[in-house]
C-alpha beads as a LAMMPS data file, in Angstrom:
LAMMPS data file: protein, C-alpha beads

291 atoms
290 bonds

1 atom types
1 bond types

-500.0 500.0 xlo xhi
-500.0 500.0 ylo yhi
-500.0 500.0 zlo zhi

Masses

1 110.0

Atoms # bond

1 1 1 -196.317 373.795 342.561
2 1 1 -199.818 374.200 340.753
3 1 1 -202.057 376.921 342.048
4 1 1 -202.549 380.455 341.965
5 1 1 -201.015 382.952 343.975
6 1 1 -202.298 384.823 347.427
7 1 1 -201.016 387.583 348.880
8 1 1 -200.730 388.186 352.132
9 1 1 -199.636 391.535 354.289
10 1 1 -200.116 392.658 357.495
11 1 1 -202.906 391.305 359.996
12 1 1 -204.063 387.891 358.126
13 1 1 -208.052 387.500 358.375
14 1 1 -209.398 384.114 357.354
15 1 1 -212.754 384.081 355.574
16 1 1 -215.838 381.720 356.574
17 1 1 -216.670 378.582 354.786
18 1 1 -219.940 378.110 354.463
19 1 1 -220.372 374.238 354.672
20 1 1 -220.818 372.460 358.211
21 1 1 -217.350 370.398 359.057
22 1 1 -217.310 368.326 361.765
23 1 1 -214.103 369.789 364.665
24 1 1 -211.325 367.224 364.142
25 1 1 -210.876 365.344 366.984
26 1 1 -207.821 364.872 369.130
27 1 1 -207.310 360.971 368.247
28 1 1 -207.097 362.388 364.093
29 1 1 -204.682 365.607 365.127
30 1 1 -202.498 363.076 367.067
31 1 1 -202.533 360.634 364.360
32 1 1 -201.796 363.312 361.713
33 1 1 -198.517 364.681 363.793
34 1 1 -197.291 361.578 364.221
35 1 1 -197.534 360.289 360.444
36 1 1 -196.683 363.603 359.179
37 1 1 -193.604 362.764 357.879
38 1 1 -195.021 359.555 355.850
39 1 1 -197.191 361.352 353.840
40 1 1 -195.844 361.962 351.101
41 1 1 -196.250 359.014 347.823
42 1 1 -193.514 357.867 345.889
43 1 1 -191.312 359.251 343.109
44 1 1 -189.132 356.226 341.970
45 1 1 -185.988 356.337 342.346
46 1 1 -185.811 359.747 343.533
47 1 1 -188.201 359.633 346.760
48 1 1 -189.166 355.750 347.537
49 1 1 -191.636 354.342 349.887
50 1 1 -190.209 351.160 351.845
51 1 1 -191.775 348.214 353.743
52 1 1 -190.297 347.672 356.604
53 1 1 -192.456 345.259 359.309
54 1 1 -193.999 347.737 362.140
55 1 1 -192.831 350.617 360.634
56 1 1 -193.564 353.818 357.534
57 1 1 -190.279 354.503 355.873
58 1 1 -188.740 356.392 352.687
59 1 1 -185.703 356.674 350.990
60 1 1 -183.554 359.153 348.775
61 1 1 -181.651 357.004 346.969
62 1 1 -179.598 359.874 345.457
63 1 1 -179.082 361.916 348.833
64 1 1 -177.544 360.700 351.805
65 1 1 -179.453 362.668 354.399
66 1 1 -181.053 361.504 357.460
67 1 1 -184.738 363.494 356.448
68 1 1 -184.806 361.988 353.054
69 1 1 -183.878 358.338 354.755
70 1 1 -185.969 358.114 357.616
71 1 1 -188.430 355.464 359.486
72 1 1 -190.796 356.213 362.371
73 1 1 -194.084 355.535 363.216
74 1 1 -193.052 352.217 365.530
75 1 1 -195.979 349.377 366.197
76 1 1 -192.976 346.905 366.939
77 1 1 -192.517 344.684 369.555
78 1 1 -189.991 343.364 372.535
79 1 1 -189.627 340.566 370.262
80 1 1 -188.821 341.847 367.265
81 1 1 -187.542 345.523 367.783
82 1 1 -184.067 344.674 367.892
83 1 1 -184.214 342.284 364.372
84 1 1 -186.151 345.204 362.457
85 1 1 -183.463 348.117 363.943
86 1 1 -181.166 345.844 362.483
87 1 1 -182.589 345.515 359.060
88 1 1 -183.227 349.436 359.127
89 1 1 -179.078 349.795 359.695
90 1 1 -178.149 346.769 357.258
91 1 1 -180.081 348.311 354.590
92 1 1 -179.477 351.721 354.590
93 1 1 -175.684 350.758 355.675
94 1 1 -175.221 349.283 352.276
95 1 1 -176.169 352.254 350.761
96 1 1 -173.648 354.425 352.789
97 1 1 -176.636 356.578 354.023
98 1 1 -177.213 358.498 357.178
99 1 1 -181.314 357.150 358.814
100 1 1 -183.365 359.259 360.634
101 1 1 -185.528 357.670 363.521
102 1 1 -188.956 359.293 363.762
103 1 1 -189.942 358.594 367.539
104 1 1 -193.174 360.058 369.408
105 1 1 -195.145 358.802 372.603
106 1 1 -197.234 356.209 370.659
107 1 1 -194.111 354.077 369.330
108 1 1 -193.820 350.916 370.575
109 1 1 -192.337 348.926 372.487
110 1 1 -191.650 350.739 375.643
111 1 1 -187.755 350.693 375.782
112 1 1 -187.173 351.415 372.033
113 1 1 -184.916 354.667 372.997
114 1 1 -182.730 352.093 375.270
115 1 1 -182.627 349.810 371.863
116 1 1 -182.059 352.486 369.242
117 1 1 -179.392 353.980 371.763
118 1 1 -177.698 350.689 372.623
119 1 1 -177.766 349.973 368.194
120 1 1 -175.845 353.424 367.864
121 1 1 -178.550 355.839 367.309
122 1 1 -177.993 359.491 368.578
123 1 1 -180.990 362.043 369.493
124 1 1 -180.515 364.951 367.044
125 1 1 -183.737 367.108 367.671
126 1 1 -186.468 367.495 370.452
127 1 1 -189.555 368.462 368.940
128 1 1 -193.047 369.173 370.206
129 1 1 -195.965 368.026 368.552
130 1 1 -197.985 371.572 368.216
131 1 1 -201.972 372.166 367.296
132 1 1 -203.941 374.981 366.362
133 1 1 -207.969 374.426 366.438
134 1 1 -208.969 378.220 366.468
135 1 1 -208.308 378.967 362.242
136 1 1 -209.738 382.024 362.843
137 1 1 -207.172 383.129 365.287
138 1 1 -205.874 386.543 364.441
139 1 1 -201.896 387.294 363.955
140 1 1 -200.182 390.318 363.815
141 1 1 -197.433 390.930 361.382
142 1 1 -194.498 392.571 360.459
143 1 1 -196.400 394.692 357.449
144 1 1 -192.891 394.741 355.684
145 1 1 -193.304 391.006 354.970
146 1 1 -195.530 390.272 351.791
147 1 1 -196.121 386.052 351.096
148 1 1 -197.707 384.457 348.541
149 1 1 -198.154 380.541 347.441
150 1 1 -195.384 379.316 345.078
151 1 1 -195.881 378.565 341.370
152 1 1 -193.930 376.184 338.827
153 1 1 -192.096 379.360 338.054
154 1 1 -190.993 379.970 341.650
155 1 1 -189.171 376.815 341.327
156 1 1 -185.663 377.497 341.393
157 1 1 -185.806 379.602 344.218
158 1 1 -188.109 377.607 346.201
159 1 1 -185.168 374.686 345.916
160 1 1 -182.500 377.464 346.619
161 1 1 -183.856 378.748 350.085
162 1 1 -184.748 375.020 350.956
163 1 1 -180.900 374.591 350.528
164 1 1 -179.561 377.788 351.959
165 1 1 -181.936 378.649 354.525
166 1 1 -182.968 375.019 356.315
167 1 1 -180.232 374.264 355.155
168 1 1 -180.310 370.886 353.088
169 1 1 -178.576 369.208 350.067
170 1 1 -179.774 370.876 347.163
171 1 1 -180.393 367.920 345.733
172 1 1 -182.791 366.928 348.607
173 1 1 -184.491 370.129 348.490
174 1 1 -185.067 369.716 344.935
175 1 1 -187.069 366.167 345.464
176 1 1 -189.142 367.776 348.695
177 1 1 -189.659 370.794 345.965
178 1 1 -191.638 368.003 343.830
179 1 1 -193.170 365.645 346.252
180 1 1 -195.143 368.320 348.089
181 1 1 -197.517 369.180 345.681
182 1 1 -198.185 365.679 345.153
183 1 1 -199.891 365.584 348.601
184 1 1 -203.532 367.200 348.902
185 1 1 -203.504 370.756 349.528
186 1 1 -199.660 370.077 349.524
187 1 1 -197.924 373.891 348.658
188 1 1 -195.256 375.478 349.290
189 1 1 -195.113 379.785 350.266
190 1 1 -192.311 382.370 350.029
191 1 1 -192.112 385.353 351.820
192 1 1 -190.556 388.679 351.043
193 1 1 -189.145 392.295 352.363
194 1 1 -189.847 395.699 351.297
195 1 1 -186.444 396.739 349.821
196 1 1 -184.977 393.207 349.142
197 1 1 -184.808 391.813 346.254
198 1 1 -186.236 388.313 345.870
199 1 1 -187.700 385.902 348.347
200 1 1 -186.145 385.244 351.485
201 1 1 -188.210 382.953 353.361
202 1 1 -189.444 379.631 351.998
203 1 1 -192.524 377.106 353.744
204 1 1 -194.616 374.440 353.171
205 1 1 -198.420 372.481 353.705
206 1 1 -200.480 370.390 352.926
207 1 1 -202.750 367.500 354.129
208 1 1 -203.406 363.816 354.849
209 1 1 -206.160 362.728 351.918
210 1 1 -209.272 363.170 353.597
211 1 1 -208.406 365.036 356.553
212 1 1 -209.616 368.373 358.432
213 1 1 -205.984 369.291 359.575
214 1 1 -203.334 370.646 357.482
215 1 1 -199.986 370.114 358.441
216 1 1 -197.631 373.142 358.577
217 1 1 -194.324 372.194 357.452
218 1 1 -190.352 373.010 355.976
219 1 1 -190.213 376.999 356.801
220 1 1 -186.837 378.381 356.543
221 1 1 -185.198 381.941 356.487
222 1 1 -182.362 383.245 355.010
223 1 1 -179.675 383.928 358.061
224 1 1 -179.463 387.515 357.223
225 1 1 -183.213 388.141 356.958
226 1 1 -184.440 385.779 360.492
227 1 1 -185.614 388.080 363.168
228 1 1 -187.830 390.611 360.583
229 1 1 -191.141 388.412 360.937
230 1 1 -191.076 386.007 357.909
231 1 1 -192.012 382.703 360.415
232 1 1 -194.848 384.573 361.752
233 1 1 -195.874 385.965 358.177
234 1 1 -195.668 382.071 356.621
235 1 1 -197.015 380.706 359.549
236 1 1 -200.496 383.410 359.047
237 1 1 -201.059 383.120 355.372
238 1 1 -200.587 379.190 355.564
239 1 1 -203.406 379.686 358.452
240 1 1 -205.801 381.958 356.242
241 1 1 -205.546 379.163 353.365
242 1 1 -205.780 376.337 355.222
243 1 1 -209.287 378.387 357.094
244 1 1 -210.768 379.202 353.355
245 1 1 -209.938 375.289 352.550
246 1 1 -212.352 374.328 354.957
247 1 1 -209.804 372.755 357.763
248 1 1 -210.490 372.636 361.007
249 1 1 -207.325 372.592 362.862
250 1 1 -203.689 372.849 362.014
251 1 1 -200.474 371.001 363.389
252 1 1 -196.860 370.881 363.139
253 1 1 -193.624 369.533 364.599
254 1 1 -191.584 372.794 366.145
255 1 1 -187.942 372.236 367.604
256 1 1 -188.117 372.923 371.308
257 1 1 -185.376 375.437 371.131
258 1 1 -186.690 377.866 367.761
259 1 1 -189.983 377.519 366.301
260 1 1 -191.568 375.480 369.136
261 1 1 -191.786 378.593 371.188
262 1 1 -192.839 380.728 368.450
263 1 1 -195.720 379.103 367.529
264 1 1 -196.698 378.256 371.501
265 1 1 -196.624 382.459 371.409
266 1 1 -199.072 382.502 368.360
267 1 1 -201.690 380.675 369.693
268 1 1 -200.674 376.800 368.956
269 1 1 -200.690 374.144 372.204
270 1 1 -198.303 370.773 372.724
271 1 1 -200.042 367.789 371.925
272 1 1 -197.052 365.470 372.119
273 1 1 -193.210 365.289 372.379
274 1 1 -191.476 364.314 368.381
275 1 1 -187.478 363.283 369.010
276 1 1 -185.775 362.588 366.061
277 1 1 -182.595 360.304 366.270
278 1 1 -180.198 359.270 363.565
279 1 1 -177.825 356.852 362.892
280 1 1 -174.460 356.611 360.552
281 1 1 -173.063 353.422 358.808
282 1 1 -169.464 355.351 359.195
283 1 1 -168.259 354.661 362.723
284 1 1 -167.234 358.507 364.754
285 1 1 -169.076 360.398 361.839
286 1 1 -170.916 363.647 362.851
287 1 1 -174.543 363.933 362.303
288 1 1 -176.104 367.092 361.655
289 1 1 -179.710 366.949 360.581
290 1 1 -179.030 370.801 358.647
291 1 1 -176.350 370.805 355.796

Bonds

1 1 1 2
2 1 2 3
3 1 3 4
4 1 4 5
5 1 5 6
6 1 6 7
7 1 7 8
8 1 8 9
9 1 9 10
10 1 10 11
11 1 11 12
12 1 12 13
13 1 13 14
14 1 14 15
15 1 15 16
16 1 16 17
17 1 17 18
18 1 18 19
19 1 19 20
20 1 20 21
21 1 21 22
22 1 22 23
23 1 23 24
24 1 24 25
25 1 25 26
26 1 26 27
27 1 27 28
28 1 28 29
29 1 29 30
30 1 30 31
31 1 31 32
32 1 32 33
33 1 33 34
34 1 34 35
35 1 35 36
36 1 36 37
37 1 37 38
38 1 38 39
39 1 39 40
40 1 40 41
41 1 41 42
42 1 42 43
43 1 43 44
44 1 44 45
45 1 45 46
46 1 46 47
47 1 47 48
48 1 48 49
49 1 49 50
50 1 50 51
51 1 51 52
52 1 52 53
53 1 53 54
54 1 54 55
55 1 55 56
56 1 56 57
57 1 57 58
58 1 58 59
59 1 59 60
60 1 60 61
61 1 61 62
62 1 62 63
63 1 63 64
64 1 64 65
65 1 65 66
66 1 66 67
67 1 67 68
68 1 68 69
69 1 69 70
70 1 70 71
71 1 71 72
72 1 72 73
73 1 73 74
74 1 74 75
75 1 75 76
76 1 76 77
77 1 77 78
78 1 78 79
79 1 79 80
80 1 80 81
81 1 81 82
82 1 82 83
83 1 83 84
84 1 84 85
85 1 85 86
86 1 86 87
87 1 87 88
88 1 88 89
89 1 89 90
90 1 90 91
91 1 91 92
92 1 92 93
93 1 93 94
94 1 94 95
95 1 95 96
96 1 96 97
97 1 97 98
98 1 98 99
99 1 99 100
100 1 100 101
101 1 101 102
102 1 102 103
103 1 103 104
104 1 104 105
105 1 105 106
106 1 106 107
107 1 107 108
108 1 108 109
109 1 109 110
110 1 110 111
111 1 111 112
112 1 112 113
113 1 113 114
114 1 114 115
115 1 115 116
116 1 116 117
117 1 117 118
118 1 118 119
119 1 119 120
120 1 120 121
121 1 121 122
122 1 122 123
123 1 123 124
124 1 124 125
125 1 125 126
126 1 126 127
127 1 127 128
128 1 128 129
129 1 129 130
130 1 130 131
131 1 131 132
132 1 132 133
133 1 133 134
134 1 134 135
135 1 135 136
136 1 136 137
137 1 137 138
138 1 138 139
139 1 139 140
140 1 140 141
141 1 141 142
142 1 142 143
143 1 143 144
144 1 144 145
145 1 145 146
146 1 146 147
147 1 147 148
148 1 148 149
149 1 149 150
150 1 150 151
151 1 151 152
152 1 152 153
153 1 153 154
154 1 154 155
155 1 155 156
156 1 156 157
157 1 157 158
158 1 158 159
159 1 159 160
160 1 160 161
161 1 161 162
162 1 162 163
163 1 163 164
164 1 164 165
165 1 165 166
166 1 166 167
167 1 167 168
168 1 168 169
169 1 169 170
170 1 170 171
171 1 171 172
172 1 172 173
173 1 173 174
174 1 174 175
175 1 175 176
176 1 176 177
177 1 177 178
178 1 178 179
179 1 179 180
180 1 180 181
181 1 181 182
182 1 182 183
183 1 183 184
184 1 184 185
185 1 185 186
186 1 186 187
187 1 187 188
188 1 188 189
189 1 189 190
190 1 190 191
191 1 191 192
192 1 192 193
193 1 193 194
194 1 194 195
195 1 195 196
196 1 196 197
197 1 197 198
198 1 198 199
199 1 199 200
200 1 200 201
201 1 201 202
202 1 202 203
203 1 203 204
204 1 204 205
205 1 205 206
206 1 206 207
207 1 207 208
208 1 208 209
209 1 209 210
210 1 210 211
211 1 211 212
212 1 212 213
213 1 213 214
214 1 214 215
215 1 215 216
216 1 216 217
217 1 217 218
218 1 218 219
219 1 219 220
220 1 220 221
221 1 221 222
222 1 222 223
223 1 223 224
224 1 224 225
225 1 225 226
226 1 226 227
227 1 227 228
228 1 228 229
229 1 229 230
230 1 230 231
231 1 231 232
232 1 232 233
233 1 233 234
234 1 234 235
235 1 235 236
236 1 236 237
237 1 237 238
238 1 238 239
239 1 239 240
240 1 240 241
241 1 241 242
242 1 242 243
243 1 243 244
244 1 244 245
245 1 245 246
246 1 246 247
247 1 247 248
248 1 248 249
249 1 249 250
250 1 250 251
251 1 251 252
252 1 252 253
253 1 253 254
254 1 254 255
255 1 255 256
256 1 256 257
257 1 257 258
258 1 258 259
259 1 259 260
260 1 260 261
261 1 261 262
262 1 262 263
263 1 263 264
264 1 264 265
265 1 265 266
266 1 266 267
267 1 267 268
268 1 268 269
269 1 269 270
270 1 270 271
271 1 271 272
272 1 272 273
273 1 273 274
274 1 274 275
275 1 275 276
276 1 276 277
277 1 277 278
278 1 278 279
279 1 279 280
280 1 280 281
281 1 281 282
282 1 282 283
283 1 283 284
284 1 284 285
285 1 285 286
286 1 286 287
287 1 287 288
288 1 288 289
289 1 289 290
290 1 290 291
């Protein structure tokens, strides 16, 4: 979590940059939703990058959760769909684990819901695929709420609310804690209250190596602290770096029925639908993409 700290209160401004970019266009902001979740390299043996044929994939080998085991990103076909869902399920079966199925409007083929659903795949989430192109969009905020960018120092409590707050195995949290900053312009924020002690909101960006659009990703609250601000106060400050960084535009995925509509209220407009299914190797088990 290298970097040095901003702080952020109040109504975020974003300052000008003075170099000429070039307004990302919608085919790069699709593409950068949609692979979002792919982005992030390799850590062996903690966070691995697989080859599967027609689709991105990584693995947790240490955590059996359906974010840290996931594929997506689907260029298959009617004739092989069914053999690689198969492989996805006979690999990840042998390891015990829980796979996540990343599936937006671009996957192919056509009837790969029918296939993942007739396989045993469940939809877990409904996501929209969000974009902000205005950086210098203002945001009013709760003043009470203070963020800043996370150091290495910040470390144990940047796992702890990823755990407690998302939630997710700590374990899990602990590898997304690392493989962040490994991305470029990849960070992760914390927010705080006037009168409580320590952080209690925890988020995340960064973006795809060469890109114009930052990705907004990960924010969490703790249960007793949601409804004070802390989503809108991450969401600015992420916005005001990503502006003095030079991006253009910014995107995330936002479940339909919390942060979707937030973010639709601050400014942000639907590119795409994101649904998220997920499949167990242990036959009646509940899936859960939190906890």
């Amino acid at each position: 979590m290298a970097g040095s700290e901003r702080v952020s209160r109040g109504l975020i401004g974003f300052r000008e940059r003075s170099e000429y970019r070039m307004a990302a266009s919608e085919q790069s902001i699709l593409h950068t939703v949609q692979n979002s979740m792919f982005e992030f390299p390799a850590l062996p043996g903690r966070w691995d990058i697989l080859s599967f044929p027609g689709l991105r994939a990584h693995a947790t080998p240490g955590v059996d959760h359906p974010f840290g085991n996931m594929v997506g990103v689907s260029t298959l076909t009617q004739a092989n769909a069914d053999a690689a869902i198969a492989q996805v399920q006979d690999f990840f079966g042998k390891r015990g684990h829980v796979v996540g199925w990343w599936l937006n409007a671009s996957s192919t083929p056509i009837d790969l819901v029918t296939r993942l659903e007739a396989a045993g795949f469940s939809k877990m989430v409904e996501q929209a695929g969000l974009v902000l192109t205005d950086l210098r969009h203002e945001i009013a905020c709760n003043p009470a709420v203070t963020v800043r960018r996370a150091t290495e120092r910040d470390r144990a409590d940047v796992v702890r609310l990823y755990a407690e707050a998302y939630p997710m195995p700590e374990a899990l949290a602990s590898v997304y804690c690392e493989v962040v900053p490994l991305v470029d312009c990849g960070n992760h924020f914390l927010a705080y209250l006037d009168g409580v002690e320590g952080p209690v909101a925890v988020s995340s960006m960064f973006s795809p190596r060469g890109s114009s659009v930052m990705v907004m990703q990960g924010a969490a609250t703790l249960e007793a602290h949601r409804g004070r601000g802390t989503y809108t106060a991450l969401m600015a400050a992420r916005l005001a770096e990503a502006r003095a960084m030079g991006k253009d535009a910014a995107v995330l995925q936002g479940d339909r029925k919390t942060s979707a509509p937030i973010c639709v209220k601050l400014g942000f407009r639907e590119v795409c639908s994101v649904d998220f299914y997920a499949w167990s190797p242990t036959p009646g088990a509940k899936l859960d993409v939190h906890g």
